[in-house]
VOPAGU-2260 file (C-alpha; in pm, 1 decimal, decimal comma):
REM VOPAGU-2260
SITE   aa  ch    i         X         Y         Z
SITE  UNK   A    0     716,2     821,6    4001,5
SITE  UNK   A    1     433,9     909,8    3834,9
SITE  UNK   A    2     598,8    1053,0    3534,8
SITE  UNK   A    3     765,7     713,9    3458,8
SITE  UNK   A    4     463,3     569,2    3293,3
SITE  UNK   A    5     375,7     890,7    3087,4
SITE  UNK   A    6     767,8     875,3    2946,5
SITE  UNK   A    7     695,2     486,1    2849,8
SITE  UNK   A    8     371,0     572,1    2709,7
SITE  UNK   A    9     508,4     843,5    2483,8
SITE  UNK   A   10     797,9     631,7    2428,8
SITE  UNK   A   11     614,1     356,9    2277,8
SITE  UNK   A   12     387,8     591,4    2029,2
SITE  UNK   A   13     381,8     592,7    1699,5
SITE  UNK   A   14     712,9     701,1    1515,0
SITE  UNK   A   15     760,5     968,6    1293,6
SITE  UNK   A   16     795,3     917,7     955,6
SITE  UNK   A   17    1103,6    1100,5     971,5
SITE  UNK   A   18    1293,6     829,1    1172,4
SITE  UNK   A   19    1092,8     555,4     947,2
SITE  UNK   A   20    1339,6     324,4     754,3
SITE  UNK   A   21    1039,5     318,1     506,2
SITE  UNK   A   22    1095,6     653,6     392,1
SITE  UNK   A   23    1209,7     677,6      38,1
SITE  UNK   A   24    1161,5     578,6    -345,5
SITE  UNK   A   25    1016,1     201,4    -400,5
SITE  UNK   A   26    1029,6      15,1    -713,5
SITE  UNK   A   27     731,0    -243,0    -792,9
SITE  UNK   A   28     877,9    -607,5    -773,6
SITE  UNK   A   29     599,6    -809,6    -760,1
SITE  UNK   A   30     210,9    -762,6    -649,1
SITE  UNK   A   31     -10,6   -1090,4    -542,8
SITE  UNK   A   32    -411,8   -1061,8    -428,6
SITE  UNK   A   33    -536,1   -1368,6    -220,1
SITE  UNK   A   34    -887,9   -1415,3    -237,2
SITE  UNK   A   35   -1094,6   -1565,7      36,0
SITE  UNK   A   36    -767,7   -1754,2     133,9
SITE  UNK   A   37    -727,3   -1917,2    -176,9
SITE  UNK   A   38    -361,2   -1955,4    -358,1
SITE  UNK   A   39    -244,3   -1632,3    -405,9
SITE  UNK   A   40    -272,8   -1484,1    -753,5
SITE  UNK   A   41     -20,5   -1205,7    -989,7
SITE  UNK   A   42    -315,5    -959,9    -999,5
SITE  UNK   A   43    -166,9    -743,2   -1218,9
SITE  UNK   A   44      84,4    -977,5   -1401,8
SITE  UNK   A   45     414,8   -1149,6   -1354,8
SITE  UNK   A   46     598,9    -774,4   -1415,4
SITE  UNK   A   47     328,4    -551,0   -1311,9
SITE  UNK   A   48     490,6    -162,4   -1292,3
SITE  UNK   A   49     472,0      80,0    -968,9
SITE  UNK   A   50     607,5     307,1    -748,8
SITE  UNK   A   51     572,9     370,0    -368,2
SITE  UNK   A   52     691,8     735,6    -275,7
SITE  UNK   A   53     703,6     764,8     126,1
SITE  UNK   A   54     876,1    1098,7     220,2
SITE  UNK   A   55    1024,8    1180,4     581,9
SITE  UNK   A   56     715,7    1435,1     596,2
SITE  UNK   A   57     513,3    1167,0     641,7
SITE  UNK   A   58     308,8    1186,4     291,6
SITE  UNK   A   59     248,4     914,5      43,5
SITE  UNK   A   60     221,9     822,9    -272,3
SITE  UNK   A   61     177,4     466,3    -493,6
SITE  UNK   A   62      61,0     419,8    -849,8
SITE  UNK   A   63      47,7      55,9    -985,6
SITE  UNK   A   64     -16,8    -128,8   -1328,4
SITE  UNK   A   65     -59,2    -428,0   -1444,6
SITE  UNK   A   66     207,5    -546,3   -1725,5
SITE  UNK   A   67     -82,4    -589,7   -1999,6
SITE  UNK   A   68    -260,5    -238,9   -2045,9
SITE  UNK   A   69    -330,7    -122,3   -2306,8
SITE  UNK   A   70    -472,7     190,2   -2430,8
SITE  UNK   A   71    -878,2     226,4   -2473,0
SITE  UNK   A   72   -1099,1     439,6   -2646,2
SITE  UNK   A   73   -1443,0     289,0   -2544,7
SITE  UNK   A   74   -1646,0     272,4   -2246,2
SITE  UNK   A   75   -1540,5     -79,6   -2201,4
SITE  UNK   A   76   -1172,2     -34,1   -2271,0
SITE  UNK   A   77   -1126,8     249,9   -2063,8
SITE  UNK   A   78   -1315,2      33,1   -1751,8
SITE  UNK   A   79   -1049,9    -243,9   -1820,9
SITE  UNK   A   80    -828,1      25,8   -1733,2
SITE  UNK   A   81    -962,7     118,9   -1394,9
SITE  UNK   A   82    -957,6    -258,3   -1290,8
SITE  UNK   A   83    -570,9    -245,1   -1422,6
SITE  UNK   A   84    -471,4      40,1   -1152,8
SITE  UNK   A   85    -418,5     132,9    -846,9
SITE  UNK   A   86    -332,1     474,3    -720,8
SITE  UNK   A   87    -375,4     624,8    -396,8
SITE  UNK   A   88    -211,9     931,4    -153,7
SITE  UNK   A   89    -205,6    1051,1     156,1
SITE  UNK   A   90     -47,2    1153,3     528,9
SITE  UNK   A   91     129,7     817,6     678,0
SITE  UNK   A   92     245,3     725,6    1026,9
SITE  UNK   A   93     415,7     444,2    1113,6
SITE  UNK   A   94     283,8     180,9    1417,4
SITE  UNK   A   95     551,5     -96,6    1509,9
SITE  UNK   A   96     541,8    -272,2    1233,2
SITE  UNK   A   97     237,6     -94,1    1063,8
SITE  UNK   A   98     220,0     212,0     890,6
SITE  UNK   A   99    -145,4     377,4     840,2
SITE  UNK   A  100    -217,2     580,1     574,6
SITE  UNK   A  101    -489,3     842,8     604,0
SITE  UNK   A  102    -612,4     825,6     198,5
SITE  UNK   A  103    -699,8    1227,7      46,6
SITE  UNK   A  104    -741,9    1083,2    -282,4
SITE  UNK   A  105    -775,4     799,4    -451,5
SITE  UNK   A  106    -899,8     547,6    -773,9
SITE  UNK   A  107   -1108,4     395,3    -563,5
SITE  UNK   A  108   -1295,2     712,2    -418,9
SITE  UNK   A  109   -1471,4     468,7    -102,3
SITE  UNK   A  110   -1098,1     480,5      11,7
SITE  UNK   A  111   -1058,6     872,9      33,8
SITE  UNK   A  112   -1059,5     996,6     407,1
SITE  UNK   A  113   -1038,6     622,6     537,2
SITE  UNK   A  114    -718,6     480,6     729,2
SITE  UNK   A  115    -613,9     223,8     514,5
SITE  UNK   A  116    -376,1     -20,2     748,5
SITE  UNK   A  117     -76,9    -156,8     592,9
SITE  UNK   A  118     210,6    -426,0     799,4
SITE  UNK   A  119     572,7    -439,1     671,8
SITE  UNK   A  120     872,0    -562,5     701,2
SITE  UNK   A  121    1239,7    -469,0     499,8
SITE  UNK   A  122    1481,0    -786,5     430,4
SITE  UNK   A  123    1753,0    -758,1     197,5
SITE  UNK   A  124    1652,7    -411,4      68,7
SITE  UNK   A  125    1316,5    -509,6      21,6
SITE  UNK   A  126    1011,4    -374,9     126,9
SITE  UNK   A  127     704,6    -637,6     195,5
SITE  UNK   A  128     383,8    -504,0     277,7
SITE  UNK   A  129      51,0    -714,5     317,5
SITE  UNK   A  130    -266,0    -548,1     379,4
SITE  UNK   A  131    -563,4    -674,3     609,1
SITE  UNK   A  132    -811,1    -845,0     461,4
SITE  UNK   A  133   -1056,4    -625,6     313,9
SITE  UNK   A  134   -1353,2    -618,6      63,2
SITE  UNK   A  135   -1231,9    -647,6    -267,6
SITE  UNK   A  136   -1258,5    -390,4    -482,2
SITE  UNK   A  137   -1250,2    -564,3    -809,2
SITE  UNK   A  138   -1454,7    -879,3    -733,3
SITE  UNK   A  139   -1717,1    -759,0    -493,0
SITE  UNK   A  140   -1845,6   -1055,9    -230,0
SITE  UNK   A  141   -1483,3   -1151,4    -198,4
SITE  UNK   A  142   -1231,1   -1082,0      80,8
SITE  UNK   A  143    -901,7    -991,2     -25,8
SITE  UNK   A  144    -531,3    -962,2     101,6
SITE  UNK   A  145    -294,8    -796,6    -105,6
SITE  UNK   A  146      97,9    -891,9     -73,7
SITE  UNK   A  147     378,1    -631,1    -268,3
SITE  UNK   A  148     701,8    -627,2    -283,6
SITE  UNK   A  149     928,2    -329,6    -337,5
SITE  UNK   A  150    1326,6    -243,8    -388,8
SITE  UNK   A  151    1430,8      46,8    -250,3
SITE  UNK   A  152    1500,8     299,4    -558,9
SITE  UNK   A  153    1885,4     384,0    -610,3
């Protein structure tokens, strides 16, 4: 009787990414920031462009940005740019209906070797993630939630 509740406790672990329906290629749809629970805002434009890479290895990769870059020569330009990105990569596994990301490199190099904790959900081939709310990187003294959708590559 006593190996009943080991088989439930292993039974509810995480998943593998292997058996993850979040494995695969993502397109960037759309990508909104709320701020200190205020309407949510198209951080990186209307048609920001991205990609999500999550193999059945359990690695990840995601490189976003905004529709309006452009390229920069100067200091200043070129620190438009790093507010106009966001890159990150790293192991995943996959919680219910979170998947945690242990970060080996980032743009933001306060995120490398953190968990960053993600919650999703797929509905009609889309993938909808929302982070917790965190610090916000680009507007420090702000909390932040980010909300992205993806479509599954084809």
């Amino acid at each position: 009787m006593r190996i009943l509740p080991l088989l439930l406790l292993l039974a509810a672990g995480p998943a593998s990414a292997e058996d993850s329906p979040l494995a695969g290629n993502w397109k960037l749809i759309s990508f909104q920031v709320i701020y200190d629970n205020d309407p949510p805002q198209e951080k990186y434009g209307a048609r920001p462009q991205g990609v999500l890479i999550l193999t059945r290895e359990g690695w990840m990769a995601s490189f976003i940005t905004a529709e309006t870059r452009k390229a920069g020569t100067s200091d200043a330009e070129r620190a438009v740019l790093h507010k106009t990105m966001l890159a990150y990569s790293g192991r995943y596994r996959v919680e219910d209906k979170a998947f945690i990301i242990t970060v080996d490199m980032s743009w933001n190099e306060a995120w490398n070797g953190t968990e960053q904790r993600r919650f999703w959900k797929i509905e009609d081939g889309k993938l909808f993630i929302e982070s917790a709310p965190a610090p916000s990187v680009n507007n420090p003294g702000k909390m932040a939630v980010g909300r992205v959708v993806w479509e599954r590559e084809k």
